[in-house]
PyMOL Python script that loads the backbone (N, CA, C, O; Angstrom):
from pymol import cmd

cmd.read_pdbstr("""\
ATOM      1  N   UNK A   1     -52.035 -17.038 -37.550  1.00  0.00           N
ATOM      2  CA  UNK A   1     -52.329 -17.928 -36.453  1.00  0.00           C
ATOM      3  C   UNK A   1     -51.027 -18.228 -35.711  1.00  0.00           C
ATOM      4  O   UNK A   1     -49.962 -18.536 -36.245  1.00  0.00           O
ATOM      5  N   UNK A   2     -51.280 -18.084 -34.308  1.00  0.00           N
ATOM      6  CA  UNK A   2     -49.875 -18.191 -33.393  1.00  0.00           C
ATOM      7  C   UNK A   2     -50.312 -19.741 -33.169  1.00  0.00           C
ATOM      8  O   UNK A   2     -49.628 -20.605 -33.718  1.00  0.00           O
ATOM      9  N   UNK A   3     -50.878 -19.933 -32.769  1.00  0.00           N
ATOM     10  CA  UNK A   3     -51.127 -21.373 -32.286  1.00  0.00           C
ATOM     11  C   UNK A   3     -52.212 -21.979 -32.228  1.00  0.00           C
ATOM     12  O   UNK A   3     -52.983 -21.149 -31.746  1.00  0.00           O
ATOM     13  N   UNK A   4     -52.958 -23.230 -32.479  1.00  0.00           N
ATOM     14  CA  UNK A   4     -53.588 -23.823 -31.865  1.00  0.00           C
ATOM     15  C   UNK A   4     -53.930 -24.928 -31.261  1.00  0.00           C
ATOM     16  O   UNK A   4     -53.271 -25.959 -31.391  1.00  0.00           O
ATOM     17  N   UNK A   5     -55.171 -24.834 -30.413  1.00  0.00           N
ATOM     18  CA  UNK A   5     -55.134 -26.088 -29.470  1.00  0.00           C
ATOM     19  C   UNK A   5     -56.534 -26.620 -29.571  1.00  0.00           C
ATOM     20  O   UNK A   5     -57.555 -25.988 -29.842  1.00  0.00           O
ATOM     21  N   UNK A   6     -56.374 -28.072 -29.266  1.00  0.00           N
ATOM     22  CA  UNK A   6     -57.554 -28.909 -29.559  1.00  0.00           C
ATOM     23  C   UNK A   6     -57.501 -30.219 -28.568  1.00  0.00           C
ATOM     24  O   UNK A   6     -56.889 -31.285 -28.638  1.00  0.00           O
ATOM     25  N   UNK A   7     -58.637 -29.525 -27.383  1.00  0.00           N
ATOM     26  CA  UNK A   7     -59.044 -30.664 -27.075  1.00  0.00           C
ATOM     27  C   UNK A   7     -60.199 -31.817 -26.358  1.00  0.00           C
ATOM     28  O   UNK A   7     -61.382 -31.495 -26.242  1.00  0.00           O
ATOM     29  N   UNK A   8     -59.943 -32.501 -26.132  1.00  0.00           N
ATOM     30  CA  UNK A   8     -60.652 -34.041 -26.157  1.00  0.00           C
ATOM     31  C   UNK A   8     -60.733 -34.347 -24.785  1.00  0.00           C
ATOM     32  O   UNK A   8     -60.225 -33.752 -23.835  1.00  0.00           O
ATOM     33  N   UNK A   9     -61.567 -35.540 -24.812  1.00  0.00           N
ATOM     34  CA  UNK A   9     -62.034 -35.917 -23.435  1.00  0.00           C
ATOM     35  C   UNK A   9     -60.525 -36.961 -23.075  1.00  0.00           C
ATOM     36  O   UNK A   9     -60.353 -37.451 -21.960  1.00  0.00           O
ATOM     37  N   UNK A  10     -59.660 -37.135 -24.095  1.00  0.00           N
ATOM     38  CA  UNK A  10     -58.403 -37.677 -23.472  1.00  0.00           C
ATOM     39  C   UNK A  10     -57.593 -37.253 -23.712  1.00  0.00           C
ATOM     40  O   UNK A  10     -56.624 -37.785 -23.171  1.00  0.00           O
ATOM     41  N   UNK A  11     -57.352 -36.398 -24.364  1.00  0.00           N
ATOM     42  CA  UNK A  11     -55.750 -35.475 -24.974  1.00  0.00           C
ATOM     43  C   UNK A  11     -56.093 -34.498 -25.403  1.00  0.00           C
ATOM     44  O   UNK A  11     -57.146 -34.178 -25.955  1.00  0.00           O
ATOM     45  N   UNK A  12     -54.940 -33.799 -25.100  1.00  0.00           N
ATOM     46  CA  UNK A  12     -54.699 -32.295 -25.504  1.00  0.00           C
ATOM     47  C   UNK A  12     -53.993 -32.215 -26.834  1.00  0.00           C
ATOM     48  O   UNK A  12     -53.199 -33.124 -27.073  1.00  0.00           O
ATOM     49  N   UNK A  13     -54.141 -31.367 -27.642  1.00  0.00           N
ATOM     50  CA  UNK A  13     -52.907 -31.169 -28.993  1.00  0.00           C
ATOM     51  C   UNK A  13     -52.535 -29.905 -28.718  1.00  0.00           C
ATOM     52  O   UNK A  13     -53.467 -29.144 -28.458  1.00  0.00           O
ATOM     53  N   UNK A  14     -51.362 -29.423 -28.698  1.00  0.00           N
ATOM     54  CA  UNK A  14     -51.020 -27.964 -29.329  1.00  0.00           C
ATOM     55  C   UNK A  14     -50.307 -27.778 -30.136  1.00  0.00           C
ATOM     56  O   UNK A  14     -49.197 -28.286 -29.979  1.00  0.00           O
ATOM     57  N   UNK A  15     -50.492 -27.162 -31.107  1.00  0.00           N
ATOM     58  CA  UNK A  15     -49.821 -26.638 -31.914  1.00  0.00           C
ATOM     59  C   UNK A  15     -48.869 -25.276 -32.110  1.00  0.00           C
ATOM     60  O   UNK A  15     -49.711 -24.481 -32.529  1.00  0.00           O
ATOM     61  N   UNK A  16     -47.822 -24.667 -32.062  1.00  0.00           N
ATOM     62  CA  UNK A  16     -47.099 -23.643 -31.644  1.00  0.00           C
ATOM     63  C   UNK A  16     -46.509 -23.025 -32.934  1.00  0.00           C
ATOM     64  O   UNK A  16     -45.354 -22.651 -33.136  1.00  0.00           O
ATOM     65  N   UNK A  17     -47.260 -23.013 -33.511  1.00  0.00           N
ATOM     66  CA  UNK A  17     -46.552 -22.396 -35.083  1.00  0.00           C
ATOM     67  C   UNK A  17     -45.331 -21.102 -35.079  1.00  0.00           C
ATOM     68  O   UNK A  17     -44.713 -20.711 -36.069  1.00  0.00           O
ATOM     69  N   UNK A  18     -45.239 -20.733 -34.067  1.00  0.00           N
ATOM     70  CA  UNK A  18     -43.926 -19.727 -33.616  1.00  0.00           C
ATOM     71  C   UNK A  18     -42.491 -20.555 -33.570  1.00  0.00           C
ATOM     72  O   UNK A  18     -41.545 -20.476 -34.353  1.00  0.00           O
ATOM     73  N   UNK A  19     -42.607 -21.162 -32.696  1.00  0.00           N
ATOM     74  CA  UNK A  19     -41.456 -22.525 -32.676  1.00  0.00           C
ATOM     75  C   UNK A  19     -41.424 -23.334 -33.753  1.00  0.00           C
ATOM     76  O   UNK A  19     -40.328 -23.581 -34.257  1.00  0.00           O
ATOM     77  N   UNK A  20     -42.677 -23.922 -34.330  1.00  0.00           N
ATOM     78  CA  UNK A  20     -42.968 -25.327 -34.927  1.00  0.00           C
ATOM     79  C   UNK A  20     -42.975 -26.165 -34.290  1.00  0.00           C
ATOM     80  O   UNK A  20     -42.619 -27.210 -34.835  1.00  0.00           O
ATOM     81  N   UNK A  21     -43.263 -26.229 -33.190  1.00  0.00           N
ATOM     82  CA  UNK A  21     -43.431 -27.301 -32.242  1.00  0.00           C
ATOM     83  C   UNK A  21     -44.960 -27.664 -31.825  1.00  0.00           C
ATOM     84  O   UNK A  21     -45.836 -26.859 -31.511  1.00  0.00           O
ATOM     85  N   UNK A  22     -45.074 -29.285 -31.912  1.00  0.00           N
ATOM     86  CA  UNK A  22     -46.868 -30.013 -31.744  1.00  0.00           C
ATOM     87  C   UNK A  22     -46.456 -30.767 -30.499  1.00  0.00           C
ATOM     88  O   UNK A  22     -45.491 -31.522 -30.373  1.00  0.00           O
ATOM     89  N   UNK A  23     -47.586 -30.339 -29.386  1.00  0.00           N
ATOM     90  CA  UNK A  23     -47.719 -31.127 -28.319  1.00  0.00           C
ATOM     91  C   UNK A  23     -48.758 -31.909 -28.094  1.00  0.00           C
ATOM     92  O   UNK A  23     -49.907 -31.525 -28.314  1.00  0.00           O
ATOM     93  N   UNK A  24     -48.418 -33.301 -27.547  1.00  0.00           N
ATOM     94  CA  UNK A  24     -49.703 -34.397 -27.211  1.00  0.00           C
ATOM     95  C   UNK A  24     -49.289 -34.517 -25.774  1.00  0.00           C
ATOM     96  O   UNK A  24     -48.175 -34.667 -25.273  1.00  0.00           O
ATOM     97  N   UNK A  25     -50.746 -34.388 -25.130  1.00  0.00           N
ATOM     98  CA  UNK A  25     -50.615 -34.458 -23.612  1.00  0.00           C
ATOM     99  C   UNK A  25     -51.964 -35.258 -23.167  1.00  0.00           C
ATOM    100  O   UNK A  25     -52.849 -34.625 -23.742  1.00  0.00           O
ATOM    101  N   UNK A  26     -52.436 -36.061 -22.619  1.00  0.00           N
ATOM    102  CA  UNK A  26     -53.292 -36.545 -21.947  1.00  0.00           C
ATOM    103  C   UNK A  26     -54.106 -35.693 -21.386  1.00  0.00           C
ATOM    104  O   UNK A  26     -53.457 -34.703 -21.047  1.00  0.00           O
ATOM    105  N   UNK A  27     -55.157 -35.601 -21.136  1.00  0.00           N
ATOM    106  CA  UNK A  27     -56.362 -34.837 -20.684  1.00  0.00           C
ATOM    107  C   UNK A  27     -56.185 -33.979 -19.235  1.00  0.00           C
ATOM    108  O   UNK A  27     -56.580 -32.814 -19.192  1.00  0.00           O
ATOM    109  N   UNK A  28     -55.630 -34.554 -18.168  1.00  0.00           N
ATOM    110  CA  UNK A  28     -55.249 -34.234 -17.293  1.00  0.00           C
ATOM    111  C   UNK A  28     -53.783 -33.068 -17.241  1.00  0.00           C
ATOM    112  O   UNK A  28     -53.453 -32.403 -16.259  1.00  0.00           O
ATOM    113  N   UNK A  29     -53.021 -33.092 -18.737  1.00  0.00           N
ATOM    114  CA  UNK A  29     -52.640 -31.585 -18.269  1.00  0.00           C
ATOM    115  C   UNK A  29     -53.357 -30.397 -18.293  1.00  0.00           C
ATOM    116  O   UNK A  29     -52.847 -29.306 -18.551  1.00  0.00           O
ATOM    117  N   UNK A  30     -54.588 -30.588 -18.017  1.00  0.00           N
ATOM    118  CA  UNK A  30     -55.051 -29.069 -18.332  1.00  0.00           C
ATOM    119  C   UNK A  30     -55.056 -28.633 -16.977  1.00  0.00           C
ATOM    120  O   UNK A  30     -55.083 -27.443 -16.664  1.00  0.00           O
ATOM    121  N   UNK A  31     -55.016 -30.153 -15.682  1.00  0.00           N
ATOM    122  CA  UNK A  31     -55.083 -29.596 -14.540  1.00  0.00           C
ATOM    123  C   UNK A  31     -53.897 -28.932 -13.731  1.00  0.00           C
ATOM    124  O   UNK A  31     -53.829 -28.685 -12.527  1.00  0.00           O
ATOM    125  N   UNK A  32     -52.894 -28.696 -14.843  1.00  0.00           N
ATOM    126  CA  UNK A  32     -51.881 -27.932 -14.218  1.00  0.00           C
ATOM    127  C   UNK A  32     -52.336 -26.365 -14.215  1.00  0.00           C
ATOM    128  O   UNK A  32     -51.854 -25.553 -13.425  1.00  0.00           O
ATOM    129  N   UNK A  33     -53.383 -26.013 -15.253  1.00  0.00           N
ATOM    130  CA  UNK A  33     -53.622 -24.567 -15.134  1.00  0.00           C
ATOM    131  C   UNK A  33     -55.101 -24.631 -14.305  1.00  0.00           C
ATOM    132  O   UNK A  33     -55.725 -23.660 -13.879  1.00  0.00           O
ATOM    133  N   UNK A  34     -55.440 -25.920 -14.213  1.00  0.00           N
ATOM    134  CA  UNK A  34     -57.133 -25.648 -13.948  1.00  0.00           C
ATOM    135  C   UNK A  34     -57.197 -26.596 -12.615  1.00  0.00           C
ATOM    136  O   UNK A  34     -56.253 -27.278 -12.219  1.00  0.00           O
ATOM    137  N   UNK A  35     -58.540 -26.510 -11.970  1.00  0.00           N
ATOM    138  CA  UNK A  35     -58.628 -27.148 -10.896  1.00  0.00           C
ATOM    139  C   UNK A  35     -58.614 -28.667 -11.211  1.00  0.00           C
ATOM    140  O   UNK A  35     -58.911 -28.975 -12.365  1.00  0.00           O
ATOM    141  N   UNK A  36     -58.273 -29.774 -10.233  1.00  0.00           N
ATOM    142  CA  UNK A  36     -58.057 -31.113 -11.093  1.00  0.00           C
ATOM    143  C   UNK A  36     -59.936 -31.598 -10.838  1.00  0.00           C
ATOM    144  O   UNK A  36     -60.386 -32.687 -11.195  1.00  0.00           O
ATOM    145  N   UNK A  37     -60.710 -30.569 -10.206  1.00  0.00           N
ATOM    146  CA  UNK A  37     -62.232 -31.162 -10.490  1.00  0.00           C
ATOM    147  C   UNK A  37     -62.677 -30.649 -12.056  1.00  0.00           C
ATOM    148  O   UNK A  37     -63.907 -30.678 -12.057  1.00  0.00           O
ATOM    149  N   UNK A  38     -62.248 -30.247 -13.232  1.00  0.00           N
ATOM    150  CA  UNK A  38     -62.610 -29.904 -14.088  1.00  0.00           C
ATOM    151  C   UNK A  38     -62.078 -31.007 -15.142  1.00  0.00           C
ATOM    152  O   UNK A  38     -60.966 -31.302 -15.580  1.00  0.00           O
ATOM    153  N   UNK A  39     -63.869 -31.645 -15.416  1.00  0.00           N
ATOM    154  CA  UNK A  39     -63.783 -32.481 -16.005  1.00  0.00           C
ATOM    155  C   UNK A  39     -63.772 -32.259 -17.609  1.00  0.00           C
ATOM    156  O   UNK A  39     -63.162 -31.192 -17.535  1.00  0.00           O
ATOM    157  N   UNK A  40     -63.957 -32.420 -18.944  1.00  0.00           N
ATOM    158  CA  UNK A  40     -63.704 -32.594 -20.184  1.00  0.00           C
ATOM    159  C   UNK A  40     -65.361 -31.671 -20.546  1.00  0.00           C
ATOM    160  O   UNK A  40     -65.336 -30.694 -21.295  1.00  0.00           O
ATOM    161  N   UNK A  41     -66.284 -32.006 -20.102  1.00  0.00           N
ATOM    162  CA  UNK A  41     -67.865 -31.674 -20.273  1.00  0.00           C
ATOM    163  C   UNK A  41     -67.774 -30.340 -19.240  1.00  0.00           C
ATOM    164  O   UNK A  41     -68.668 -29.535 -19.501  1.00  0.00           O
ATOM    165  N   UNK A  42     -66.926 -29.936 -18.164  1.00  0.00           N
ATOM    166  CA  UNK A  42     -67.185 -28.297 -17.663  1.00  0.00           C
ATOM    167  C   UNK A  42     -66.491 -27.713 -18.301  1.00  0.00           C
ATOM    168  O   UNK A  42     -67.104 -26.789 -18.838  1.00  0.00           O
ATOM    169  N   UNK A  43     -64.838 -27.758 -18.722  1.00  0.00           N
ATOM    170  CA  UNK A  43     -64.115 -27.409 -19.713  1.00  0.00           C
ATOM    171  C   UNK A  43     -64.960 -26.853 -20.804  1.00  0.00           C
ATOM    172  O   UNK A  43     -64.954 -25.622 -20.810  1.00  0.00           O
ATOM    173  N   UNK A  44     -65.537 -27.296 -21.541  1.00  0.00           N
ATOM    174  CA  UNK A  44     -66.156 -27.339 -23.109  1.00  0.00           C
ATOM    175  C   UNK A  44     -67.650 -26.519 -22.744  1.00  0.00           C
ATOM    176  O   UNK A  44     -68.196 -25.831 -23.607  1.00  0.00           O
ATOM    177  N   UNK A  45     -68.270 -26.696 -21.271  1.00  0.00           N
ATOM    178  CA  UNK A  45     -69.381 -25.170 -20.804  1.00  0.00           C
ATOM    179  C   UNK A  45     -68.960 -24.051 -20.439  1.00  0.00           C
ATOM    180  O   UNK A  45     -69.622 -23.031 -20.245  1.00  0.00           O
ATOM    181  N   UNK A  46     -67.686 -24.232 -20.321  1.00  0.00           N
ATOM    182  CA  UNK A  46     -66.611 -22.628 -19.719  1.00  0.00           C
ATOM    183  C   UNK A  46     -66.574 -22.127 -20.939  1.00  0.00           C
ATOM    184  O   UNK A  46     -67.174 -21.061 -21.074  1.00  0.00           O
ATOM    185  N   UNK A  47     -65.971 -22.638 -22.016  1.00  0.00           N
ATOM    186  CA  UNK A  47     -65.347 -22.472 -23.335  1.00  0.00           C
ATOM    187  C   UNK A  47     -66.680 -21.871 -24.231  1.00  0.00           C
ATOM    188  O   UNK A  47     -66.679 -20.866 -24.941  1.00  0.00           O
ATOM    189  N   UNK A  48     -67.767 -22.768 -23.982  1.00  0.00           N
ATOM    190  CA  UNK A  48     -68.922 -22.401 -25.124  1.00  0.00           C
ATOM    191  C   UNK A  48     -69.920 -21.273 -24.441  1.00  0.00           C
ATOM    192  O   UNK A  48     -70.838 -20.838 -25.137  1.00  0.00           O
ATOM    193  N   UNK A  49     -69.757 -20.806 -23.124  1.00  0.00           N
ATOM    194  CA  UNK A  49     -70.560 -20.071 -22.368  1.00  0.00           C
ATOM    195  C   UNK A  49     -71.649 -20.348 -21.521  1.00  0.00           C
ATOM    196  O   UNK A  49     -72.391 -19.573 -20.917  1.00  0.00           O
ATOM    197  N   UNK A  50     -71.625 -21.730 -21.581  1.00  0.00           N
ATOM    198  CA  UNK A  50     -73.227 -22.324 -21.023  1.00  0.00           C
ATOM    199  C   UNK A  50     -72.845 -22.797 -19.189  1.00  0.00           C
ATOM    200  O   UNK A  50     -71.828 -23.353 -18.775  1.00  0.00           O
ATOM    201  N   UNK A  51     -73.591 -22.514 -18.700  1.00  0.00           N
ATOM    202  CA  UNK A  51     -73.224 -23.149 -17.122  1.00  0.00           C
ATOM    203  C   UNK A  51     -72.337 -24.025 -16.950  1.00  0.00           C
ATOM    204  O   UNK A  51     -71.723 -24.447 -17.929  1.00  0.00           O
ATOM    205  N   UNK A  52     -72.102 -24.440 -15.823  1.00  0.00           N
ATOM    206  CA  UNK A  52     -70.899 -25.926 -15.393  1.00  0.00           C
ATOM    207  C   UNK A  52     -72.143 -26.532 -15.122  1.00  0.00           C
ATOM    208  O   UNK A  52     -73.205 -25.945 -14.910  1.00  0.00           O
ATOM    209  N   UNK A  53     -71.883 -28.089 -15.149  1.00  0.00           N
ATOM    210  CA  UNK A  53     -73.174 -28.856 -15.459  1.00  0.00           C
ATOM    211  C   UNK A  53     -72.757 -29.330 -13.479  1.00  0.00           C
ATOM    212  O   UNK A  53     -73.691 -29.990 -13.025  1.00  0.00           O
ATOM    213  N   UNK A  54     -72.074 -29.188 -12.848  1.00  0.00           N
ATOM    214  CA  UNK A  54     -72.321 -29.646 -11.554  1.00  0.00           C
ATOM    215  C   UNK A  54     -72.557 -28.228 -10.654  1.00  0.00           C
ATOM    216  O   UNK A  54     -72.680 -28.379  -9.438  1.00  0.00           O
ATOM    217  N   UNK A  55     -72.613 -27.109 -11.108  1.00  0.00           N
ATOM    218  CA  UNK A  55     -73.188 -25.765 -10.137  1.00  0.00           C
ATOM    219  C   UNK A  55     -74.470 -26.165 -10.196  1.00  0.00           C
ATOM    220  O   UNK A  55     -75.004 -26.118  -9.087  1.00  0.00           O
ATOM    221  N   UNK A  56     -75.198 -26.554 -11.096  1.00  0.00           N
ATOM    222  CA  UNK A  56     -76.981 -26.665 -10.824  1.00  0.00           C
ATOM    223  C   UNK A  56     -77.286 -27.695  -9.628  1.00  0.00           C
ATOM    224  O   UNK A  56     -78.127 -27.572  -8.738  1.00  0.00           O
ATOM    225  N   UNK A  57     -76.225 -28.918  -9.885  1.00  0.00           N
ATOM    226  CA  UNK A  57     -76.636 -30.059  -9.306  1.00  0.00           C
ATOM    227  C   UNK A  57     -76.286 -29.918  -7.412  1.00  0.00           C
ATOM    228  O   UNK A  57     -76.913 -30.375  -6.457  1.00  0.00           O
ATOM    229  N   UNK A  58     -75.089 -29.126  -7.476  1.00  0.00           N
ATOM    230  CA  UNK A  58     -74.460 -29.144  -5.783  1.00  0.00           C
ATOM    231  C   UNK A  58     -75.505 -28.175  -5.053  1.00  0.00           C
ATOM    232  O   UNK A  58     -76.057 -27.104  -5.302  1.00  0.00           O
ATOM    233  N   UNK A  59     -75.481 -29.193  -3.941  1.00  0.00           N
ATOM    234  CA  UNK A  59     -76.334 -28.504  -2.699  1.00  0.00           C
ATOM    235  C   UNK A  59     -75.748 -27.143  -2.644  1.00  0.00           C
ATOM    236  O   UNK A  59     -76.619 -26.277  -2.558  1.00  0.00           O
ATOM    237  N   UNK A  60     -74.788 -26.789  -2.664  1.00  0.00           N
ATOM    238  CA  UNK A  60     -73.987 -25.676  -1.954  1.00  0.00           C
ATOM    239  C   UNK A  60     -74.526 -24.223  -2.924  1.00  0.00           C
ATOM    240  O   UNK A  60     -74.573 -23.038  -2.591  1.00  0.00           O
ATOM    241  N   UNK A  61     -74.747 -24.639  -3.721  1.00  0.00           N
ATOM    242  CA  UNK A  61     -74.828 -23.186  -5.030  1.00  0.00           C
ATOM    243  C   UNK A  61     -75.942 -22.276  -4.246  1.00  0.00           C
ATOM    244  O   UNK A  61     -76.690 -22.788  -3.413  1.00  0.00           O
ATOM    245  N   UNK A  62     -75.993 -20.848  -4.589  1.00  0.00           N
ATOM    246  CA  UNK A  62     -76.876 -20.127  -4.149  1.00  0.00           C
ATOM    247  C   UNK A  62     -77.131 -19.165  -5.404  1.00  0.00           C
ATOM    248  O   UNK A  62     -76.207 -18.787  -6.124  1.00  0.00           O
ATOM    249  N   UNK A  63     -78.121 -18.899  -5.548  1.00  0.00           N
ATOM    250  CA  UNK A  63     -78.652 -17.590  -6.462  1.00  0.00           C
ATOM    251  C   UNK A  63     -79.110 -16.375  -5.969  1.00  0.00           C
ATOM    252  O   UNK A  63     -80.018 -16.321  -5.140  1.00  0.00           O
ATOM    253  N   UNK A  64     -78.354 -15.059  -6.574  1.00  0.00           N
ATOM    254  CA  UNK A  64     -78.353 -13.786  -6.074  1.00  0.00           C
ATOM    255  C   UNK A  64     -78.949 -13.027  -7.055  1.00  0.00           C
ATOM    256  O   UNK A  64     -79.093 -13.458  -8.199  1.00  0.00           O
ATOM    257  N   UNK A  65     -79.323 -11.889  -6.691  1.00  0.00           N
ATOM    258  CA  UNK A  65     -79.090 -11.067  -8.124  1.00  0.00           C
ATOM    259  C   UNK A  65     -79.019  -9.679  -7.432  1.00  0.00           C
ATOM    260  O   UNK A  65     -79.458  -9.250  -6.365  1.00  0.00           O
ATOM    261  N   UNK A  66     -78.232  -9.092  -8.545  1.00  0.00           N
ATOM    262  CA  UNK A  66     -77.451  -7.883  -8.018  1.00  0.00           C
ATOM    263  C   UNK A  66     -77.597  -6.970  -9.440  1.00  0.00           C
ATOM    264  O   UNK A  66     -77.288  -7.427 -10.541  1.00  0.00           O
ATOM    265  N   UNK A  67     -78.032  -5.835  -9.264  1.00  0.00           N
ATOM    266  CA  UNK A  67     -78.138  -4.624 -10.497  1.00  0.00           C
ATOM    267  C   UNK A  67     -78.591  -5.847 -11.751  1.00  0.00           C
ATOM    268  O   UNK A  67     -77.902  -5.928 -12.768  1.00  0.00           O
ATOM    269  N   UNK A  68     -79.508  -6.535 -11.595  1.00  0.00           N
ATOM    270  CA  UNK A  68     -80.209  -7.033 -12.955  1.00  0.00           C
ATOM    271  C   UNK A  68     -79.399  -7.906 -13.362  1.00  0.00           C
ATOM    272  O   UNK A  68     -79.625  -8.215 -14.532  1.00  0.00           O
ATOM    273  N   UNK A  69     -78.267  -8.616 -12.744  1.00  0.00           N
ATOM    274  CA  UNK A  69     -77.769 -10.135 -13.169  1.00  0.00           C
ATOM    275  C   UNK A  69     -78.326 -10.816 -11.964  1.00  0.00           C
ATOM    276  O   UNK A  69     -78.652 -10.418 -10.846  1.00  0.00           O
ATOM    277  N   UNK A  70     -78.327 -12.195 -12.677  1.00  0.00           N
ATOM    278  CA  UNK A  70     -78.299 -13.656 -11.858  1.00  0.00           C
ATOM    279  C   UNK A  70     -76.721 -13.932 -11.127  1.00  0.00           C
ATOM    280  O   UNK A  70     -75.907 -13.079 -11.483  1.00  0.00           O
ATOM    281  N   UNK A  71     -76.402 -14.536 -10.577  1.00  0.00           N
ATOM    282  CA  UNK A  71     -75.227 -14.789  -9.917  1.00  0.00           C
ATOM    283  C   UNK A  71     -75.521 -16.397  -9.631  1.00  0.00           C
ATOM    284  O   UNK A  71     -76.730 -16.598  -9.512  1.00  0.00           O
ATOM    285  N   UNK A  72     -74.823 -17.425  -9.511  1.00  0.00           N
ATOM    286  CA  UNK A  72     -74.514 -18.176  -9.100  1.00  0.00           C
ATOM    287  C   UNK A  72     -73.455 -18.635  -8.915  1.00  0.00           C
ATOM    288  O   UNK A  72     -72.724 -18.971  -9.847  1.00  0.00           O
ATOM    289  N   UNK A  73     -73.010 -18.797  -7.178  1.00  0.00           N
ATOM    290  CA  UNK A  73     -71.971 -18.932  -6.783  1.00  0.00           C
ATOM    291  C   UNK A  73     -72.041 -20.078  -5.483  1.00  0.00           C
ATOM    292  O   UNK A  73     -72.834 -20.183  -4.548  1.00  0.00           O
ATOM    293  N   UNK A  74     -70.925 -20.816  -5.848  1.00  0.00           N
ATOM    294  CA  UNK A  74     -70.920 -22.141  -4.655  1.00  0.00           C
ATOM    295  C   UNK A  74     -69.049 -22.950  -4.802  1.00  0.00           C
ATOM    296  O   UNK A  74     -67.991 -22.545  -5.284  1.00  0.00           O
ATOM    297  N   UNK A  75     -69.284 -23.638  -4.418  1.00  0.00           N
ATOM    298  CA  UNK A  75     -68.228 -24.565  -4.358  1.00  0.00           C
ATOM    299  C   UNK A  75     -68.485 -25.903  -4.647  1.00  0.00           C
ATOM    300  O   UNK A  75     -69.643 -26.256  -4.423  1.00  0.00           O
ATOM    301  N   UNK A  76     -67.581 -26.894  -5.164  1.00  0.00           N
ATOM    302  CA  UNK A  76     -67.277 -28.274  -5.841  1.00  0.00           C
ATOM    303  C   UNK A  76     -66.019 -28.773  -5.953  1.00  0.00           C
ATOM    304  O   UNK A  76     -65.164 -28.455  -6.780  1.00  0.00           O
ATOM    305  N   UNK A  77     -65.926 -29.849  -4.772  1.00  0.00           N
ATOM    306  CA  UNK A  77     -64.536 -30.372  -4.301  1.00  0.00           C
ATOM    307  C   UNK A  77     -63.498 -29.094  -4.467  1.00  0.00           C
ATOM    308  O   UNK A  77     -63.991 -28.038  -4.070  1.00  0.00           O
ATOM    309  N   UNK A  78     -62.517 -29.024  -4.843  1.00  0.00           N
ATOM    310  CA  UNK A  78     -61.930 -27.817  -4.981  1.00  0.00           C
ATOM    311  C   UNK A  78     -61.707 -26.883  -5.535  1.00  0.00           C
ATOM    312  O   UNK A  78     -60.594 -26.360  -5.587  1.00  0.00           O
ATOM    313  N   UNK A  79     -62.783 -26.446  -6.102  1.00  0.00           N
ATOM    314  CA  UNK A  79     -63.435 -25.665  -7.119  1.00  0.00           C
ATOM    315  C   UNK A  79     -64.162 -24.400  -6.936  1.00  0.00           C
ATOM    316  O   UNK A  79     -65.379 -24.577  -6.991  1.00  0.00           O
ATOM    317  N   UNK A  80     -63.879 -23.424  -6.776  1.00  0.00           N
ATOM    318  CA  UNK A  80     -65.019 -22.200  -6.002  1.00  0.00           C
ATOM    319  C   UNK A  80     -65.163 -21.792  -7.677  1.00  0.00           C
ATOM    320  O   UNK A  80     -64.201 -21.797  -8.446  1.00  0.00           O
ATOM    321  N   UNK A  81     -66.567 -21.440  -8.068  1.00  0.00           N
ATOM    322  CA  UNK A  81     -67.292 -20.668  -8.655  1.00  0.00           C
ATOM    323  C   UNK A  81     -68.117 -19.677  -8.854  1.00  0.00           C
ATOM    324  O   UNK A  81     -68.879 -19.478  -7.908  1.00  0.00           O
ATOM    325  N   UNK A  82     -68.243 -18.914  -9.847  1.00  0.00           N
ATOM    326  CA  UNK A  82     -69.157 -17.688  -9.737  1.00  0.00           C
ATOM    327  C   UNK A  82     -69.553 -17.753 -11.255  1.00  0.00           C
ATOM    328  O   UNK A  82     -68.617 -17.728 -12.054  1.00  0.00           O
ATOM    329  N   UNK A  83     -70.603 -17.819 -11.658  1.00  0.00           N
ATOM    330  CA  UNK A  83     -71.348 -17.419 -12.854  1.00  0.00           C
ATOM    331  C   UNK A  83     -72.413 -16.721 -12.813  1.00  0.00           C
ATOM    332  O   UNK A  83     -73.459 -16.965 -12.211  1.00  0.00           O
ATOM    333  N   UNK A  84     -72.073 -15.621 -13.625  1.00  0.00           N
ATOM    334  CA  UNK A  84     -73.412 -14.041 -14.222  1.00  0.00           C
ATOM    335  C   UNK A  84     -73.817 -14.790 -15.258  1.00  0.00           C
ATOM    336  O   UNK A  84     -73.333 -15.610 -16.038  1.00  0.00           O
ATOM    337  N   UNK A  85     -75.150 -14.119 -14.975  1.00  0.00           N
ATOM    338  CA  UNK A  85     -76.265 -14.970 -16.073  1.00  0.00           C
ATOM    339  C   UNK A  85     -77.435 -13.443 -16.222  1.00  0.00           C
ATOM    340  O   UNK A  85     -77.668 -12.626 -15.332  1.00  0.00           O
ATOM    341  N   UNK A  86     -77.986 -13.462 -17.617  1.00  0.00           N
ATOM    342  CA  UNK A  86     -78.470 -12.302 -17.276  1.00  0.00           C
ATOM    343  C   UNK A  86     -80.078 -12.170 -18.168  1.00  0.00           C
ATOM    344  O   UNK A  86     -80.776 -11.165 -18.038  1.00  0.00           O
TER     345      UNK A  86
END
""", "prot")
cmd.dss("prot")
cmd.show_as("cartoon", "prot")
cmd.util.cbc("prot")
cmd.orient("prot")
């Protein structure tokens, strides 16, 4: 195991077993790699495979289908998405 990470609807942990170094960060660094609309509950539907729980809900989403997938693709505050569903 190189590392791991664990997190929460308020903090981040990492663990870096290469260095030996453990990081605690507040929930909001994840929005340095991620959009800052990605809340703790879309995080954890990205991660487990299941939809973003605000693509169903936004007016904007549209459904396609192309060679036998579903597509859904829209936007959310600053957030553009695309999810295959099949």
């Amino acid at each position: 195991e190189v590392a791991r990470l664990y997190v929460t609807p308020d903090s981040v942990k990492l663990i870096n077993r290469i260095n030996s170094e453990y990081t605690l960060k507040p929930f909001e660094f994840i929005h340095q790699y991620t959009s800052s609309a990605i809340s703790y509950q879309e995080l954890e539907a990205l991660l487990t495979g299941n939809a973003l729980p605000f693509s169903l809900a936004t007016g904007s989403s549209k459904i396609t289908v192309e060679n036998k997938f579903f597509y859904l693709t829209g936007n959310d505050k600053d957030l553009s998405f695309k999810q295959q569903f099949n």
